[in-house]
C-alpha positions as CSV (number, residue, x, y, z in Angstrom):
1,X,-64.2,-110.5,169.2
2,X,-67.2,-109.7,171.5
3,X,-70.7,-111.0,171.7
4,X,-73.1,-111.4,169.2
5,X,-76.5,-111.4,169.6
6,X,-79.5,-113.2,168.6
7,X,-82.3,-112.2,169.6
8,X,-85.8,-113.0,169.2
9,X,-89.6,-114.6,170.4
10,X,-87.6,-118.1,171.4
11,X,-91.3,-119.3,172.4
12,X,-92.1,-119.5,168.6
13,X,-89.2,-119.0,167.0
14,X,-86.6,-121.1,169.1
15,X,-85.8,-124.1,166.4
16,X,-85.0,-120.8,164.0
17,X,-83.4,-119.1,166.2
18,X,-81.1,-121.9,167.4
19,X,-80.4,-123.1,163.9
20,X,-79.2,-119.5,163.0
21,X,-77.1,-120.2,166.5
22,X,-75.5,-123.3,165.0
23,X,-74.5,-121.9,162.1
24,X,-72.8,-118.9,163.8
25,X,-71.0,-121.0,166.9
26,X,-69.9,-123.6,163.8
27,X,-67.7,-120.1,162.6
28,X,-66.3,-119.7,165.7
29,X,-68.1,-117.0,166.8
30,X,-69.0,-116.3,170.7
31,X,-73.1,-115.9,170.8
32,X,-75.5,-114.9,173.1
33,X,-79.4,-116.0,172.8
34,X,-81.4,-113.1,174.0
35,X,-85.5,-114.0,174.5
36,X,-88.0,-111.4,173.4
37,X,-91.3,-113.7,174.5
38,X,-94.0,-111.9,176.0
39,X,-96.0,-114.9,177.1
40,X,-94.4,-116.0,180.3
41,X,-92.4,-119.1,178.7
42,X,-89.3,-120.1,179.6
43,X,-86.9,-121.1,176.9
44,X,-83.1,-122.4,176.8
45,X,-81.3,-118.6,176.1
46,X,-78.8,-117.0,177.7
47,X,-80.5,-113.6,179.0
48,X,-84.3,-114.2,179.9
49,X,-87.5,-111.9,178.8
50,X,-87.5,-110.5,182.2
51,X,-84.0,-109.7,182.1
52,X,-84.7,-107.6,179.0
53,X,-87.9,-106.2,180.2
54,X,-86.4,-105.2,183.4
55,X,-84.9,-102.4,181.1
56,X,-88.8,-100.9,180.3
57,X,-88.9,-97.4,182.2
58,X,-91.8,-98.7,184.0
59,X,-90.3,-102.2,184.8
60,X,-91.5,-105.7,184.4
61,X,-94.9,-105.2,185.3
62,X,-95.0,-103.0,182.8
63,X,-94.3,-105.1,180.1
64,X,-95.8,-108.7,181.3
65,X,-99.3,-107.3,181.4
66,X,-101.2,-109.8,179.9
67,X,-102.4,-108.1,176.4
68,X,-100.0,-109.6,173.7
69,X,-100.4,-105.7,172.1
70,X,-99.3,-103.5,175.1
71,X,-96.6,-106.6,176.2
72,X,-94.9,-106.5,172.9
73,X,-94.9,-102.4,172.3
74,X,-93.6,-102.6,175.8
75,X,-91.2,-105.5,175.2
76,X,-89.7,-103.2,172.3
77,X,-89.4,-100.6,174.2
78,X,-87.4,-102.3,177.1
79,X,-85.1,-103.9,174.3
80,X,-84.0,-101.1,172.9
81,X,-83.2,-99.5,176.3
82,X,-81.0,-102.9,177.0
83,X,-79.2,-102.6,174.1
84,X,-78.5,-99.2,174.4
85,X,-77.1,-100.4,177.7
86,X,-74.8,-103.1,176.4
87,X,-70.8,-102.7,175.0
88,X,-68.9,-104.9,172.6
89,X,-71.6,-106.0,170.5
90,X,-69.8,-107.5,167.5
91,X,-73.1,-108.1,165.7
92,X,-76.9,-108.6,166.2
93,X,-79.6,-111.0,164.3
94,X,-83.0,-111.9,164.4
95,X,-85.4,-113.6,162.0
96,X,-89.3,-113.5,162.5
97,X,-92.6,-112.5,161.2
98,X,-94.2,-108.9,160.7
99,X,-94.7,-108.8,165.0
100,X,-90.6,-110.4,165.4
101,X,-89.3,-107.8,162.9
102,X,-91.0,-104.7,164.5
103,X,-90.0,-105.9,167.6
104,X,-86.4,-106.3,166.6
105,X,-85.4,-103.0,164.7
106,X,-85.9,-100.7,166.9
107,X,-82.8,-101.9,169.2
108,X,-80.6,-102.5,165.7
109,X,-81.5,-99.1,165.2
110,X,-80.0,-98.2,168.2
111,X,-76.5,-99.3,167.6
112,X,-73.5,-96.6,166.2
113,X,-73.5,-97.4,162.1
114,X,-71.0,-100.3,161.4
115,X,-72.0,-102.1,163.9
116,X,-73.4,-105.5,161.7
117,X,-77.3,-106.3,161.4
118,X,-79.5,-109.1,159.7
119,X,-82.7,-108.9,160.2
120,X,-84.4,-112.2,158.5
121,X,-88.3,-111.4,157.9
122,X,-91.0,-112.4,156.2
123,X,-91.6,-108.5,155.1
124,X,-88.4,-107.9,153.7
125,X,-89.8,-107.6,150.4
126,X,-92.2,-104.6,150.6
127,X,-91.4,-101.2,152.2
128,X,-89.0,-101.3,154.8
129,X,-88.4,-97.6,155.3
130,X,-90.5,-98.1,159.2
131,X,-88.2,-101.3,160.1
132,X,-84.6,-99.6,158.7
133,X,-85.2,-96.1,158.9
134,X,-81.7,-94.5,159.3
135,X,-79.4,-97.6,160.0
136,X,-77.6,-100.0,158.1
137,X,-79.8,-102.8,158.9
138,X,-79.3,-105.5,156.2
139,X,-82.6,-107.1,155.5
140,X,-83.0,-111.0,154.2
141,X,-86.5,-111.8,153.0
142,X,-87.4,-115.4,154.5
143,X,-89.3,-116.2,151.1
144,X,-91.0,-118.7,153.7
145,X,-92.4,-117.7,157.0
146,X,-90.0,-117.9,159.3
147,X,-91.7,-121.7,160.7
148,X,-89.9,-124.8,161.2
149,X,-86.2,-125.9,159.6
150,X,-87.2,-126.8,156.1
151,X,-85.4,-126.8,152.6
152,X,-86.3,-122.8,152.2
153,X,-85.7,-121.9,156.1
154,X,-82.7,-123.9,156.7
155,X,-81.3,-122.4,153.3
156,X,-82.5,-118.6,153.8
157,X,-81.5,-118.5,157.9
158,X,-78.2,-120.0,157.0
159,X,-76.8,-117.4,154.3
160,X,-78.2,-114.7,157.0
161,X,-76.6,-116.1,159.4
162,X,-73.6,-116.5,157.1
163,X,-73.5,-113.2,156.0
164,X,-73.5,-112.0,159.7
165,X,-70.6,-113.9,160.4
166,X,-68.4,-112.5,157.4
167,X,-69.3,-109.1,158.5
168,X,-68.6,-109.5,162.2
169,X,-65.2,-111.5,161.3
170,X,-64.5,-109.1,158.0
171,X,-65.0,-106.1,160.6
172,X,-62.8,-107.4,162.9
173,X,-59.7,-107.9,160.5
174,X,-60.4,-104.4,159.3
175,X,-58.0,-101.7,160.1
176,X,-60.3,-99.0,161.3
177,X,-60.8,-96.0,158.9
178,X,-59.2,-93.1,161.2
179,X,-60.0,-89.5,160.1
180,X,-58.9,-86.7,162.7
181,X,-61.1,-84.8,160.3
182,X,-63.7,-82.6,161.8
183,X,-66.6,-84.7,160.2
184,X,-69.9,-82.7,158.1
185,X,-72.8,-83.4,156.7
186,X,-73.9,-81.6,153.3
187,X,-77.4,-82.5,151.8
188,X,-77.9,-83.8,148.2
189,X,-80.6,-84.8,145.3
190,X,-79.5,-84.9,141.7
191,X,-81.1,-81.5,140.9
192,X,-78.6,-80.2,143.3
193,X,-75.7,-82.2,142.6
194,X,-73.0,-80.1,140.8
195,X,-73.1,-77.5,143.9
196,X,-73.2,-80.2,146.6
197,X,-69.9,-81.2,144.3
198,X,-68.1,-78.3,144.2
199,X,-69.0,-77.5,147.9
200,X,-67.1,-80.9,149.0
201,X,-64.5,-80.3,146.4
202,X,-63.8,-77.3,148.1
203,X,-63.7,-78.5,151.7
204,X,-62.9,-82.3,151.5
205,X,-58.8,-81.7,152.1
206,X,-59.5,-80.1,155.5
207,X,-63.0,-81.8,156.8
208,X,-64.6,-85.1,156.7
209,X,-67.6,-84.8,153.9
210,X,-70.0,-86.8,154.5
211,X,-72.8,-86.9,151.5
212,X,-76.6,-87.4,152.5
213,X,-79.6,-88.4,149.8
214,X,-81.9,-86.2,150.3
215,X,-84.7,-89.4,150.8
216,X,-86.6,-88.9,153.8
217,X,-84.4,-91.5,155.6
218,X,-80.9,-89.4,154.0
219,X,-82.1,-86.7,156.4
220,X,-82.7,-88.5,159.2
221,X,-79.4,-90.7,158.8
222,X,-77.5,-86.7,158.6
223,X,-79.5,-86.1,162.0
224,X,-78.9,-89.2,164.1
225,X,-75.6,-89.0,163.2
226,X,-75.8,-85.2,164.5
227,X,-77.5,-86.1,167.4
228,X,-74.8,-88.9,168.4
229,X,-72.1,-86.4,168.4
230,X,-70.7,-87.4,165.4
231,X,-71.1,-84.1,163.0
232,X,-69.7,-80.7,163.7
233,X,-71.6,-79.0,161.4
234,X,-74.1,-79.2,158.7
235,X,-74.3,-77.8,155.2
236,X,-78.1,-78.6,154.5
237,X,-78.4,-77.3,150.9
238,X,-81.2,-80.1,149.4
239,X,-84.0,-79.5,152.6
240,X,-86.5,-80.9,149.7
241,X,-87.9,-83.4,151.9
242,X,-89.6,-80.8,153.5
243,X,-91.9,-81.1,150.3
244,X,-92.8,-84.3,150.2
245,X,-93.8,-83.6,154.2
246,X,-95.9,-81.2,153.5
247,X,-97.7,-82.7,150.0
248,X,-97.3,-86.1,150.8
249,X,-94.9,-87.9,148.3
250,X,-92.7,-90.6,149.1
251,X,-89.7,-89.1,150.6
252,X,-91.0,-87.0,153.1
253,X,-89.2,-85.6,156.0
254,X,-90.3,-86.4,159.9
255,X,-91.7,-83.2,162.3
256,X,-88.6,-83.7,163.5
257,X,-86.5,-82.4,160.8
258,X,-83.7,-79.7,161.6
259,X,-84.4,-80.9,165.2
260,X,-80.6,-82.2,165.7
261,X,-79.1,-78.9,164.6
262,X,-81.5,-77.6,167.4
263,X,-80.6,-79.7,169.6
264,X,-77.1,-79.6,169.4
265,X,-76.4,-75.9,168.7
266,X,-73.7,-76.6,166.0
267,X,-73.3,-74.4,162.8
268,X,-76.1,-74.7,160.1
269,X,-75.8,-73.4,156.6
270,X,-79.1,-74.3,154.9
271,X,-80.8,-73.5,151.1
272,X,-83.7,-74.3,149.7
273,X,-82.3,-77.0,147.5
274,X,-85.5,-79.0,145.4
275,X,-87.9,-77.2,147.2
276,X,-89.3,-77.0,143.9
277,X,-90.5,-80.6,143.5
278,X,-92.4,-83.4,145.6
279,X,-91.4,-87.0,144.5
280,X,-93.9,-90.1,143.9
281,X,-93.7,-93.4,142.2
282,X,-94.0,-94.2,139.1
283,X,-96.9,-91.4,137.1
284,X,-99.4,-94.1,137.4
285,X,-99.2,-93.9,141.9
286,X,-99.4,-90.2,141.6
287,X,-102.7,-89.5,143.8
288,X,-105.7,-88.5,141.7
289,X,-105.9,-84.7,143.0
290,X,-102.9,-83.9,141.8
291,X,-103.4,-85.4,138.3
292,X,-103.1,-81.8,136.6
293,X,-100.3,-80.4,138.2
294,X,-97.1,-80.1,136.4
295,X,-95.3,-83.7,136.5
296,X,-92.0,-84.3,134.9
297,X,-91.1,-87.7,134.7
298,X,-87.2,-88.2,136.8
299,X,-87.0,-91.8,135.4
300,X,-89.2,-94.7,135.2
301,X,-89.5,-95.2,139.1
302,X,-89.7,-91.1,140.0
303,X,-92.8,-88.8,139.1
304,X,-91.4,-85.1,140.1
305,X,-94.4,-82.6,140.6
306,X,-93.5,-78.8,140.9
307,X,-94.4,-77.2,144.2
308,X,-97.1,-74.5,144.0
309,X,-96.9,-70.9,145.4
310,X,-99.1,-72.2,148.3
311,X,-97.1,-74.8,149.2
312,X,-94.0,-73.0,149.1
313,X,-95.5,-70.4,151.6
314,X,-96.2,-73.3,154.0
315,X,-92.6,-74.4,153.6
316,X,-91.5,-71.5,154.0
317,X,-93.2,-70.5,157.3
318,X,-92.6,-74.4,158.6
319,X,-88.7,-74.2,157.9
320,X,-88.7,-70.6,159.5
321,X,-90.0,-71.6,162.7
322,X,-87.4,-74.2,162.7
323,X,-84.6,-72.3,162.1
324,X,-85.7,-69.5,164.8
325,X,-85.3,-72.6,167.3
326,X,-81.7,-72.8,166.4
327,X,-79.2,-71.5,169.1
328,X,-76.1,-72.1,166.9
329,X,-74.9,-69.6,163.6
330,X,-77.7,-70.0,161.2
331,X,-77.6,-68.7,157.4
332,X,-80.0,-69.7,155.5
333,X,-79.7,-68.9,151.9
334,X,-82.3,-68.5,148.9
335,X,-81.3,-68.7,145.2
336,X,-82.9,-66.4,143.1
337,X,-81.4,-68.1,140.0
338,X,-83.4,-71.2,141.0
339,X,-83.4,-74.5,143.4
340,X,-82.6,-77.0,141.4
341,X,-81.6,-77.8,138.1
342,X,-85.1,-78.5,136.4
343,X,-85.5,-74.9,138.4
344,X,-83.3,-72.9,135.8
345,X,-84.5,-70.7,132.7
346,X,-86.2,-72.6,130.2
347,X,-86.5,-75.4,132.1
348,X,-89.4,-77.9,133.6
349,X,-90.1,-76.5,136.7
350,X,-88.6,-72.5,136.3
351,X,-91.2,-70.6,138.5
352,X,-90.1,-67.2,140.0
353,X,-93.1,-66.3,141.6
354,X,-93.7,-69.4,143.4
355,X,-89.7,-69.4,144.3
356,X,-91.2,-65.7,145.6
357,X,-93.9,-67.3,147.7
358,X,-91.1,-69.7,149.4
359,X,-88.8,-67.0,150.3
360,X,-91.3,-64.1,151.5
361,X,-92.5,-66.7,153.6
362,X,-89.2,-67.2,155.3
363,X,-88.5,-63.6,154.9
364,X,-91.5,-62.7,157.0
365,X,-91.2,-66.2,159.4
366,X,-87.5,-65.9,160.8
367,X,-86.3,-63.6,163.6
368,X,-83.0,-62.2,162.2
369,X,-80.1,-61.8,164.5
370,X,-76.6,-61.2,163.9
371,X,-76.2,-65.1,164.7
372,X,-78.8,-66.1,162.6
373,X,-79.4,-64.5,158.8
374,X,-81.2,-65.3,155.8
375,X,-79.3,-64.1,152.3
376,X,-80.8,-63.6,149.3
377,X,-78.2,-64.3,146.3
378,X,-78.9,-63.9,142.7
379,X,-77.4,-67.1,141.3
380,X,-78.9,-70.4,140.8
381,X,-78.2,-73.3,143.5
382,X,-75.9,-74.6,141.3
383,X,-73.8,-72.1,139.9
384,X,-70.3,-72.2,141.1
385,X,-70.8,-68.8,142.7
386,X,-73.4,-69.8,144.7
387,X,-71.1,-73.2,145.8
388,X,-68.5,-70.9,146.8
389,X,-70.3,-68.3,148.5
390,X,-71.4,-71.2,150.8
391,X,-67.9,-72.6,150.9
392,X,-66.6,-68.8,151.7
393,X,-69.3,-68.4,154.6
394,X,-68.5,-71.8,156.1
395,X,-64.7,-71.1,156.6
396,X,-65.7,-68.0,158.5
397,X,-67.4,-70.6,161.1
398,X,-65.2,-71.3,164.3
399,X,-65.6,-74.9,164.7
C-alpha cells in the first residue's frame, strides 16, 4: 500500500492530528503528515506549508501574505494543485473546524472516486453539499470541536481514523471491478424512473450504465466524471435541475451545467425530464412568494412546485444556448405526452401549454444542424416508446 495522508492546520490542530496519526500507524499503515498552517509555524510533519504552498500558481509569496483570509483561500488553492500532483494516495484525512474543513475538501475533491476520504469537522451536521459537492468524501461530525484529546475527541478522531484504515486496507484486498465496457451516464429523478429503467435495461449488456440522481450534486458527479475522461457518452433525460437553478429550490444545477459534454465533444442525448417541477424542503421552507403556486407534497422532506410557462421559456432559452455550444451529435428530445410522471393526464402537474412554453423556447433558441437536432415525439417521458426511441437513436451513435 501507498501513502496516506493527513493533512491539516498542525499549528492548531497538531495533538488532533497526531492522535489520528497514532491510530492509523498502530494498523500498520505508512502515513504522511502534510501541514496546512498559514501562520509561519513550524510543526513536526513530514511535507511543510511551504512545500504545499509552493504549488499556488503564483507561489509562496502568494500564499504567506500576512492576511489569515487571502493566506488560507490561497493555501487551498495551492493544496489542491499538490494533490492533484501526487500518485499512490491510498487515502486522505483531516479533522478541523468550519476554516480546517473548507480548506481540506477542495483537494479530497480532487482525487478519482474510490480513492478513501474522512473529513472530521465540526460542521458535519448541517449542509454539506459546498464541502462534498461531487465526491465520495465521508464526513464524521466531531460532536466536540475538534480541541484537545478528550473523552469525545479521542473517541470521535479514533473511529475516523478507524474507518479510514478499513477503507484504505478493505480497498487494497479488493479485486478491482474491471468493465471493458464503454462506460455512460443516464440522468434520473423518480418522476422519470421507469424510462431511465427501460433505457439501461436496454443497453446494460453492451455498456457500462452508470445511474445519476438528478440532485444538483447527481449532475455534477455525471460531469466530473465526463470531464475526467471517464464517460463516453451521456443520456441526460432528467436535466430538472435546471429548475431549481433558475427558481431557486434546493437542488439546483451550477452555470456550469452541460459544460462537460461541451467540453469534451462526446454524444449527448438529452430531454426535458422534471422540467416540470422545482424541489424545496419540507411545505413549511417553501419561500413566501411562491406560497400560491401549485405544490404537491413528494414526501415529508420534498415540496414539488410546478414550473410556470415563464419559467419554462427561460429554461428553455438557457438549455438552448447550451446545447448550440456542443460540438459533438446533439438530440435533444421533447415529450409531448409529458415530463414526468405527475406530468401525465389527470395528474398534479399535467400542463400542455406551459410544456409549450418550454419547447417553443428551445424550438426558437437552438441552431439545428444535421449534427445537432431537437425531436418532437408524441409520447410521455416515460412510455416505453419514448425509452426505446432513445435507445434506437443511441445505437446509431459511433462511439
Amino acid at each position: 500500500m501507498t501513502k496516506v495522508i493527513i493533512a491539516g492546520t498542525f499549528d492548531t490542530k497538531g495533538a488532533e492530528l497526531h492522535f489520528v496519526r497514532d491510530v492509523l500507524t498502530g494498523e500498520g499503515l505508512d502515513v504522511r503528515l502534510v501541514d496546512l498552517s498559514t501562520s509561519g509555524t513550524e510543526a513536526d510533519t513530514d511535507v511543510k506549508p511551504r512545500d504545499i504552498a509552493a504549488y499556488h500558481p503564483g507561489g509562496a509569496d502568494a500564499v504567506f501574505t500576512g492576511d489569515r483570509g487571502t493566506a488560507v483561500a490561497a493555501m487551498t488553492k495551492a493544496y489542491e494543485q499538490w494533490m492533484l500532483a501526487q500518485t499512490g494516495v491510498a487515502g486522505v484525512i483531516s479533522a478541523g473546524g468550519s476554516g480546517g474543513t473548507a480548506l481540506a475538501a477542495p483537494a479530497m475533491r480532487a482525487l478519482p472516486v474510490g480513492v478513501p476520504k474522512v473529513l472530521i469537522s465540526t460542521v458535519a451536521s448541517g449542509n454539506v453539499e459546498q464541502y462534498v459537492g461531487p465526491a465520495d468524501i465521508f464526513m464524521l461530525h466531531s460532536v466536540a470541536d475538534v480541541q484537545g484529546i478528550n473523552s469525545i475527541t479521542c473517541e470521535v478522531l479514533g473511529n475516523g481514523a478507524d474507518a479510514l484504515a478499513g477503507m484504505v486496507k478493505g480497498r487494497a484486498k479488493r479485486t478491482a471491478v474491471t468493465n471493458e465496457k464503454s462506460a455512460i451516464g443516464l440522468t434520473m429523478f423518480g418522476v422519470t424512473t421507469p424510462c431511465v429503467q427501460r433505457v439501461m435495461s436496454a443497453l446494460e449488456s453492451d455498456y457500462d450504465c452508470l445511474v445519476f440522481h438528478a440532485t444538483g450534486t447527481g449532475g455534477r458527479a455525471m460531469e466530473k466524471l465526463m470531464d475526467s475522461g471517464m464517460l463516453s457518452a451521456v443520456i441526460d433525460l432528467t436535466t430538472t435541475e435546471i429548475c431549481d437553478m433558475v427558481a431557486g429550490g434546493v437542488f439546483a444545477a451550477t452555470e456550469d451545467r452541460f459544460g462537460a459534454s461541451i467540453r469534451a465533444g462526446r454524444p449527448y442525448i438529452g430531454s426535458c425530464g422534471a422540467l416540470d417541477m422545482v424541489n424545496f424542503a419540507a411545505p413549511e421552507t417553501v419561500p413566501e412568494k411562491y406560497r400560491g403556486r401549485l405544490l404537491y407534497e413528494h414526501n415529508p422532506q420534498i415540496t414539488l412546485m410546478r414550473t410556470t410557462a415563464e419559467e419554462n421559456a427561460v429554461m428553455g432559452k438557457w438549455i438552448g444556448a447550451r446545447l448550440n455550444e456542443m460540438t459533438g451529435p446533439v438530440r435533444f428530445f421533447l415529450p409531448e405526452g409529458g415530463v414526468s410522471l405527475l406530468d401525465a393526464p389527470e395528474q398534479a402537474f399535467h400542463d400542455p401549454a406551459a410544456n409549450e412554453a418550454l419547447f417553443g423556447a428551445l424550438e426558437d433558441t437552438v441552431t439545428v444542424t444535421a449534427d445537432r437536432q431537437l425531436i418532437r415525439v408524441p409520447y410521455n417521458i416515460n412510455d416505453p416508446d419514448f425509452a426505446d426511441l432513445i435507445v434506437e437513436t443511441f445505437r446509431g451513435f459511433d462511439l
